[in-house]
DSSP file (Angstrom, degrees, kcal/mol; ACC not computed):
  #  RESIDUE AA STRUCTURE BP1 BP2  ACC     N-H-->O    O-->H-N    N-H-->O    O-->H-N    TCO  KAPPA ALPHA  PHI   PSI    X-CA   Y-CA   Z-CA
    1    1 A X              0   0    0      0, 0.0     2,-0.5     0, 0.0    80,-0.1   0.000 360.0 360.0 360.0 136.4   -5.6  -83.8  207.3
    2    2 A X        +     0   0    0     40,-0.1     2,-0.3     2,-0.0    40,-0.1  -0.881 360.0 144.5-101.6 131.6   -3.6  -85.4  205.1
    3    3 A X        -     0   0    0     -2,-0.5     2,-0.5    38,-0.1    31,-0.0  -0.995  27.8-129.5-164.9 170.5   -2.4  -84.5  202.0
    4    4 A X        -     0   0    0     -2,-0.3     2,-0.4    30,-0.1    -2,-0.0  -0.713  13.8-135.7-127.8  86.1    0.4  -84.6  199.5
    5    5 A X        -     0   0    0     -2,-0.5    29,-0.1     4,-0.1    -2,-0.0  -0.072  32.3-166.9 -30.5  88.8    2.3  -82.5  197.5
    6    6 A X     >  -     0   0    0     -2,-0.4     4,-2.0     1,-0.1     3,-0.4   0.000  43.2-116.0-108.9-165.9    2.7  -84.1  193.8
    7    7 A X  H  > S+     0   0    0      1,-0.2     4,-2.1     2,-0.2     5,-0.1   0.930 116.5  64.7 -88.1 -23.6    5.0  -83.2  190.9
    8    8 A X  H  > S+     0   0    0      2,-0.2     4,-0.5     3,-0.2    -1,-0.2   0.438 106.0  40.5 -19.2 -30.8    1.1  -82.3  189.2
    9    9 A X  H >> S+     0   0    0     -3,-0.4     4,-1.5     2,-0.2     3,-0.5   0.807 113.1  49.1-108.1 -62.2    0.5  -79.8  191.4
   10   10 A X  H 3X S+     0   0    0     -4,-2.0     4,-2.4     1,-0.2     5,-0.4   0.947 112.2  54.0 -36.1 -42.6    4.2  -78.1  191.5
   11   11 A X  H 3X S+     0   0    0     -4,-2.1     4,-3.4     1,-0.3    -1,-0.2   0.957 112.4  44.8 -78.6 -36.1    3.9  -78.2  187.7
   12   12 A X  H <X S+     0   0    0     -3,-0.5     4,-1.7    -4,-0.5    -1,-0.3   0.896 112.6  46.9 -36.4 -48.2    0.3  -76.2  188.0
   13   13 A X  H  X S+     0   0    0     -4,-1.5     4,-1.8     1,-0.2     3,-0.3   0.987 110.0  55.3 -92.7 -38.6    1.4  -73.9  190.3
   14   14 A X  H >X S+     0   0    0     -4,-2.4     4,-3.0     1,-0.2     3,-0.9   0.943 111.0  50.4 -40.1 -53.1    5.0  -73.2  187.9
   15   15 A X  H 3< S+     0   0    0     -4,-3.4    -1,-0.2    -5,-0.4    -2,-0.2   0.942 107.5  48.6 -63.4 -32.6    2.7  -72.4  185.1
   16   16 A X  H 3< S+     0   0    0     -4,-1.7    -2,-0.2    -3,-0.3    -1,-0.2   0.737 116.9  43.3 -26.1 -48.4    0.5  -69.9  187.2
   17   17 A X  H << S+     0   0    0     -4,-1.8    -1,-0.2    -3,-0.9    -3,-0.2   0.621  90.3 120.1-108.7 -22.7    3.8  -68.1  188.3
   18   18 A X     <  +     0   0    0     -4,-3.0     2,-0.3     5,-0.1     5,-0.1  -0.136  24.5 151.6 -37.7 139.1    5.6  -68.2  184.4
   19   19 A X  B >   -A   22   0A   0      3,-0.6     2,-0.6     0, 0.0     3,-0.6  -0.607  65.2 -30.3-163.2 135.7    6.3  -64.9  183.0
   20   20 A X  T 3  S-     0   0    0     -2,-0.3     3,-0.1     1,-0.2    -2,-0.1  -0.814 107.3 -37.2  80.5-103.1    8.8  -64.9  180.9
   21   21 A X  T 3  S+     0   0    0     -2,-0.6     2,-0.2     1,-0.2    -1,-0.2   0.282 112.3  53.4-127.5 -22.5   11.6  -67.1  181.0
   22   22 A X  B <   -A   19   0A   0     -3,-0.6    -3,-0.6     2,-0.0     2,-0.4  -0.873  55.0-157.0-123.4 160.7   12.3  -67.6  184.3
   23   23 A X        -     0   0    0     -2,-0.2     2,-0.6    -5,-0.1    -5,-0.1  -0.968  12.5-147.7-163.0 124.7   10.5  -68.7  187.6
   24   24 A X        +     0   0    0     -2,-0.4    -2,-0.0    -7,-0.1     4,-0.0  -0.753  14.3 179.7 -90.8 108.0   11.7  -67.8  191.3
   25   25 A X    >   +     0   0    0     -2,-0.6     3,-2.1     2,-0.1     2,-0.2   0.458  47.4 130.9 -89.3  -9.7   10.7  -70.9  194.0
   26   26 A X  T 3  S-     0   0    0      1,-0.3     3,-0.1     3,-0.0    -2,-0.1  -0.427  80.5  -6.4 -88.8 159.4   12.5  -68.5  196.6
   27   27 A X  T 3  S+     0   0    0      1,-0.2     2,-0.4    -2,-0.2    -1,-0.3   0.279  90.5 161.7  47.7  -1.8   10.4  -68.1  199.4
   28   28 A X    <   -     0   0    0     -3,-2.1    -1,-0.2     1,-0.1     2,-0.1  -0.527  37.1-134.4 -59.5  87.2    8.3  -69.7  197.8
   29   29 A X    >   -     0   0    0     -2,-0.4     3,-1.9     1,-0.2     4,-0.1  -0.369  10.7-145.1 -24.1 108.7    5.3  -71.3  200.8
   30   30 A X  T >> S+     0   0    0      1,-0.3     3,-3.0     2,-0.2     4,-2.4   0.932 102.6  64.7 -47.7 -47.2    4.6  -75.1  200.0
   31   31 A X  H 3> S+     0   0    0      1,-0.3     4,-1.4     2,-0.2    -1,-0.3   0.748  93.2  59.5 -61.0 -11.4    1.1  -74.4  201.1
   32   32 A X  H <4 S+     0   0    0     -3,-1.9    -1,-0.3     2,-0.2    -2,-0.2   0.451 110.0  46.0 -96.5  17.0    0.8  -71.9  197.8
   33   33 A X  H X4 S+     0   0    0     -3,-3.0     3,-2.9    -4,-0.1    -2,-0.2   0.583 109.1  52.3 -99.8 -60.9    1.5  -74.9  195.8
   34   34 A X  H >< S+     0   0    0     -4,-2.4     3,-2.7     1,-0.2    -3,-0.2   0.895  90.0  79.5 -56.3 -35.2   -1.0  -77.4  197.7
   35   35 A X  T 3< S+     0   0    0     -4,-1.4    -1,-0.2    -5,-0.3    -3,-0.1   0.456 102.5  32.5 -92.3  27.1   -3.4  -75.0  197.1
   36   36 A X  T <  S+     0   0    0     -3,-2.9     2,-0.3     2,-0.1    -1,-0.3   0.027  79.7 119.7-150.5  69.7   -3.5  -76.6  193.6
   37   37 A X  S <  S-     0   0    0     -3,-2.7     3,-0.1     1,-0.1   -28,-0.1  -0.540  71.2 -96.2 -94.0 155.9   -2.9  -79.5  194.0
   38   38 A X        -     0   0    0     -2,-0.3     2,-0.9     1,-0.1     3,-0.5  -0.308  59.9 -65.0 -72.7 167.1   -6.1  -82.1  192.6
   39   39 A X  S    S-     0   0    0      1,-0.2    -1,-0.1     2,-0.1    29,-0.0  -0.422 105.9 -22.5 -64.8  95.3   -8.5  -83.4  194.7
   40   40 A X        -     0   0    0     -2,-0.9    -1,-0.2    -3,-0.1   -37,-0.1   0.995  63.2-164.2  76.3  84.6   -7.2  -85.9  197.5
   41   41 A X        +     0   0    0     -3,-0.5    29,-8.1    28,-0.1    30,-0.9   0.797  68.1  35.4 -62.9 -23.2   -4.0  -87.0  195.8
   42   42 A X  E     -b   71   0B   0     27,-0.2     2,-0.4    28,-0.2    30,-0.2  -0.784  68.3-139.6-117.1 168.3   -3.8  -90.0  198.2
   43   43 A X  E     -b   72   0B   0     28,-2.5    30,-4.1    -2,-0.2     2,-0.3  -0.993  15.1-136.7-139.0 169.1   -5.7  -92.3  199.9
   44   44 A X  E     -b   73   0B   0     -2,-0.4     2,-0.3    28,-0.2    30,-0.2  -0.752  22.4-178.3-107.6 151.8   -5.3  -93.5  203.3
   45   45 A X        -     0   0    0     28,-2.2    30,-0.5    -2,-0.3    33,-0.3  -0.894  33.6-109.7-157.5 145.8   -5.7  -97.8  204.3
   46   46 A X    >   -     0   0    0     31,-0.3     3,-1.0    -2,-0.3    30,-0.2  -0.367  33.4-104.8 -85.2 154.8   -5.3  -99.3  207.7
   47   47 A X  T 3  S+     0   0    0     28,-2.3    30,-0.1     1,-0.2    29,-0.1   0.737 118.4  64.5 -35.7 -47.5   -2.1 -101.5  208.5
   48   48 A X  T 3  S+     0   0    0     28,-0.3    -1,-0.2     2,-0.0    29,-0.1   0.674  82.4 102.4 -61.5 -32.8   -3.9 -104.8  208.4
   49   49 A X  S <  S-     0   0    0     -3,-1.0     2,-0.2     1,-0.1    -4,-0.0  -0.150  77.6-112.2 -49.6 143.7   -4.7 -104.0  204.3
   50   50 A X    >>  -     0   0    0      1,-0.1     4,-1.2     0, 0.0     3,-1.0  -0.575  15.5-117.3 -96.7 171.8   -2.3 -106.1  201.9
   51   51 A X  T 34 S+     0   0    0      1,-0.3     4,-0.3     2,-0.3    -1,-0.1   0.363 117.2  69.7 -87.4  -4.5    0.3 -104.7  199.7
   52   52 A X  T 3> S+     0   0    0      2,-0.2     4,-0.9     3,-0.1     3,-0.5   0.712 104.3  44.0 -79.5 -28.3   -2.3 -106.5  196.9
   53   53 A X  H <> S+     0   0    0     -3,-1.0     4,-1.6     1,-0.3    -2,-0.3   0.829 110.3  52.0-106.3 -14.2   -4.7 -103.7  197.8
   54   54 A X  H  X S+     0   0    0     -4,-1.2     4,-0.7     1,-0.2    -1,-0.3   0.785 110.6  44.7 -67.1 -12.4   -2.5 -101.2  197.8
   55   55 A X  H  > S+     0   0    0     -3,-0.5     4,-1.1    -4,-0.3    -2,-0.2   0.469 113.0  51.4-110.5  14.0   -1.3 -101.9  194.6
   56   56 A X  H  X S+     0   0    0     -4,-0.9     4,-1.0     2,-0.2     5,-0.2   0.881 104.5  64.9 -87.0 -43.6   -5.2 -102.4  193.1
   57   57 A X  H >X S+     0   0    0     -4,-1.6     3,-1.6     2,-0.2     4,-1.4   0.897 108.4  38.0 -39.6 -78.4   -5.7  -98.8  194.8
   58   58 A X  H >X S+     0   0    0     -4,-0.7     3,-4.6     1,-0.3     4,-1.3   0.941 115.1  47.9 -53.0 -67.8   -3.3  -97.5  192.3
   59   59 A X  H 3X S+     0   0    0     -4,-1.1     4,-0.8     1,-0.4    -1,-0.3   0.558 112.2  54.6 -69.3  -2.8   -4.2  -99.5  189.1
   60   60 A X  H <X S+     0   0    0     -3,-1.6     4,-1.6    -4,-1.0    -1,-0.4   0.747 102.3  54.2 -91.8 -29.1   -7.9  -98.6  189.8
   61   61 A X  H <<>S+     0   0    0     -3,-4.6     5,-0.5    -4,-1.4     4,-0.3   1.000 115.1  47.9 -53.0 -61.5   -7.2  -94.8  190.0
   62   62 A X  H  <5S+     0   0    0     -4,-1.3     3,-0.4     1,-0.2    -1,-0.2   0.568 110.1  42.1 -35.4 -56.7   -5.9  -95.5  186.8
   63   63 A X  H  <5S+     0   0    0     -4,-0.8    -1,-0.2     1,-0.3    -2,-0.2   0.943 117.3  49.9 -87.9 -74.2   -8.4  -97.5  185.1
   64   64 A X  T  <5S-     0   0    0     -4,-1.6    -1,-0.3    -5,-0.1    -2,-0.2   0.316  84.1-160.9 -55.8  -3.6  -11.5  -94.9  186.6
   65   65 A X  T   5 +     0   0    0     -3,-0.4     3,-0.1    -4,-0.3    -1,-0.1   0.645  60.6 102.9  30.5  29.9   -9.4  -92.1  185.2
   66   66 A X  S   <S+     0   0    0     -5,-0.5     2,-0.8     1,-0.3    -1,-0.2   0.677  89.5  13.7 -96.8 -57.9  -11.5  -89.8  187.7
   67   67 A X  S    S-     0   0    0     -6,-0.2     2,-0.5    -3,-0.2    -1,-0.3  -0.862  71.9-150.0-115.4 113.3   -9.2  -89.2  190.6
   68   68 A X        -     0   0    0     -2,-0.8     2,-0.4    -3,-0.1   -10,-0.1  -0.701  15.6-155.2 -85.9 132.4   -5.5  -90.2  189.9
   69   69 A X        -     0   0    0     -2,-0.5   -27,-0.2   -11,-0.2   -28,-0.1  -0.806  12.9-177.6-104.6 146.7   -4.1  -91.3  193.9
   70   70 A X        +     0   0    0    -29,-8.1     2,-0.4    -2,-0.4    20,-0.3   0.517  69.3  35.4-115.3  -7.5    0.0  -90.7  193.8
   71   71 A X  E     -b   42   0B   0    -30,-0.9   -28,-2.5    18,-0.2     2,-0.8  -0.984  63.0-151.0-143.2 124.1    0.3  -92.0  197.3
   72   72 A X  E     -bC  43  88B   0     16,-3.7    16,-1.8    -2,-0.4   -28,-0.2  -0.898  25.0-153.8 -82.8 102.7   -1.4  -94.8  199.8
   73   73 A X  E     -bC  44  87B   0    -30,-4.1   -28,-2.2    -2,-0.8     2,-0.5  -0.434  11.9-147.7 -80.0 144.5   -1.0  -93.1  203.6
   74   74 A X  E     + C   0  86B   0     12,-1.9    11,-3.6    -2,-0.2    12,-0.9  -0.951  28.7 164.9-117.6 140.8   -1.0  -96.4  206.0
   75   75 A X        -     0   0    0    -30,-0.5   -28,-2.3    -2,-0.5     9,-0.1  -0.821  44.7 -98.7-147.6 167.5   -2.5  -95.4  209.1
   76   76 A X  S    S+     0   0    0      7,-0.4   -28,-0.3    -2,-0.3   -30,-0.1   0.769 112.8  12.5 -98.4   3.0   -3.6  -97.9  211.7
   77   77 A X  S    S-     0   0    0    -31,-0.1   -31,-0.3   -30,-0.1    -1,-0.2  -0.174 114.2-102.7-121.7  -0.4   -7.4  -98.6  211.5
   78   78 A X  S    S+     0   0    0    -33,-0.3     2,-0.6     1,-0.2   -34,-0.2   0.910  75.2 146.0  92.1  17.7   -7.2  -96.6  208.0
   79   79 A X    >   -     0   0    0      1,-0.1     3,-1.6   -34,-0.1    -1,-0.2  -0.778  56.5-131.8-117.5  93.8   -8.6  -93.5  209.4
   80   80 A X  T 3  S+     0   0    0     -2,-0.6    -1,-0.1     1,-0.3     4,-0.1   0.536 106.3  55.1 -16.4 -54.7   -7.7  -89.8  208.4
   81   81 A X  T 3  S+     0   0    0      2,-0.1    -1,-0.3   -80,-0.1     2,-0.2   0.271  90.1 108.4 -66.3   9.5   -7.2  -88.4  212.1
   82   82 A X  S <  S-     0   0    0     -3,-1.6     2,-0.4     1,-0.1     3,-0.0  -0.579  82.8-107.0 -94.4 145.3   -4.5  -91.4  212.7
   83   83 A X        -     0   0    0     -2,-0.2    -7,-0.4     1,-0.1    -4,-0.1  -0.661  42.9-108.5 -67.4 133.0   -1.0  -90.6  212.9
   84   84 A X        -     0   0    0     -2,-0.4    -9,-0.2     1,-0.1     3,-0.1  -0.470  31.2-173.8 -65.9 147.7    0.7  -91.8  209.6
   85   85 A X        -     0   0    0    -11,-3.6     2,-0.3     1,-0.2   -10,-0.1   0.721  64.0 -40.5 -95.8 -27.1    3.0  -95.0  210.0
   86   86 A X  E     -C   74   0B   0    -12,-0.9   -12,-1.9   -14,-0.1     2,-0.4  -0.904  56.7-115.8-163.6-172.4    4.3  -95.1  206.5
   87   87 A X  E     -C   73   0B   0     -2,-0.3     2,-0.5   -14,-0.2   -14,-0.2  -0.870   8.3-154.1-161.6 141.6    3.5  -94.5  202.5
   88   88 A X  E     -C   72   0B   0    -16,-1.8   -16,-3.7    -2,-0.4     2,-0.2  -0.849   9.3-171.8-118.8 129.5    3.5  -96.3  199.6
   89   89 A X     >  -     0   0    0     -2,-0.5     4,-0.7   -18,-0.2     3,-0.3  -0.677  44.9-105.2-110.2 167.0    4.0  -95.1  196.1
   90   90 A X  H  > S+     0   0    0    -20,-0.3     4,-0.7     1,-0.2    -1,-0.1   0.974 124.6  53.8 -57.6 -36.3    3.6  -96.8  192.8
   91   91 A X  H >4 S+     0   0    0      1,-0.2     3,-6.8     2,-0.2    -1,-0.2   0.885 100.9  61.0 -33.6 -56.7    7.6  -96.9  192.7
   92   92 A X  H 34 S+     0   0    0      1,-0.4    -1,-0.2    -3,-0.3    -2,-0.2   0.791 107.2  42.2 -70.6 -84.6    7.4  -98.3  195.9
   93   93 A X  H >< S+     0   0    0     -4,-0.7     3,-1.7     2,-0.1    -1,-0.4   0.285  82.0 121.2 -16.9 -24.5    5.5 -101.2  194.4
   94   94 A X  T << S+     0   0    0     -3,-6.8     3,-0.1    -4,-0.7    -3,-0.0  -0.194  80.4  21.1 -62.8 149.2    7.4 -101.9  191.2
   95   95 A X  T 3  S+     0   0    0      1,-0.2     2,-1.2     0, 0.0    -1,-0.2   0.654  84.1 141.1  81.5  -1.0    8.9 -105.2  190.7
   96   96 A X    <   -     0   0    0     -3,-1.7    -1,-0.2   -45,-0.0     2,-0.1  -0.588  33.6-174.0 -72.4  77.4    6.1 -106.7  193.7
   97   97 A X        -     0   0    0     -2,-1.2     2,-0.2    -3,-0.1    -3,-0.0  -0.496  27.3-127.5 -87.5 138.2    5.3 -110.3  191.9
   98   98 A X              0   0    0      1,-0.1    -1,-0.1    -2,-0.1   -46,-0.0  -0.544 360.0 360.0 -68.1 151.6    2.7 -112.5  193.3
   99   99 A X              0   0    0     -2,-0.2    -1,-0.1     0, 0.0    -2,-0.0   0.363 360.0 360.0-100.6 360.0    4.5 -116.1  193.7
């Protein structure tokens, strides 16, 4: 399974743990953090996919405002039980002009 910590889900789980003024991350368990993180923060696309559909993948989360993706996993047929090969973020994308 794949999945991604995002700065949306750290900032969930920080409000959870406020009291007070201050808030202690030591010792702190990624995994109590994932477990509110939103529903499938990424999505995963085989190798062979262009760097146009990864960057339509973003700008369609957007647009559909149901499920925001923070991440594209590149896998090599595109398939959840695949080792990842890389990831692509919107950053990653800025400044990608079509000629």
């Amino acid at each position: 399974i794949i999945t991604l910590l995002t700065s949306r889900g750290l900032a969930r789980w920080l409000e959870k743990q406020a009291s007070g003024d201050t808030v202690s991350i030591k010792d702190v368990k990624i995994r109590a953090a994932l477990i509110l993180e939103g529903p499938d923060p990424c999505i995963i696309m085989a190798a062979n996919r262009t760097v146009d559909d990864a960057q339509q993948a973003f700008v369609d989360s957007l647009i559909r405002k149901k499920r925001r993706i923070f991440a594209v996993v590149i896998t090599e047929n595109g398939r959840p039980e695949e080792e990842p090969l890389g990831i692509v973020t919107p950053g990653d994308l800025l400044g990608v002009v079509e000629n």
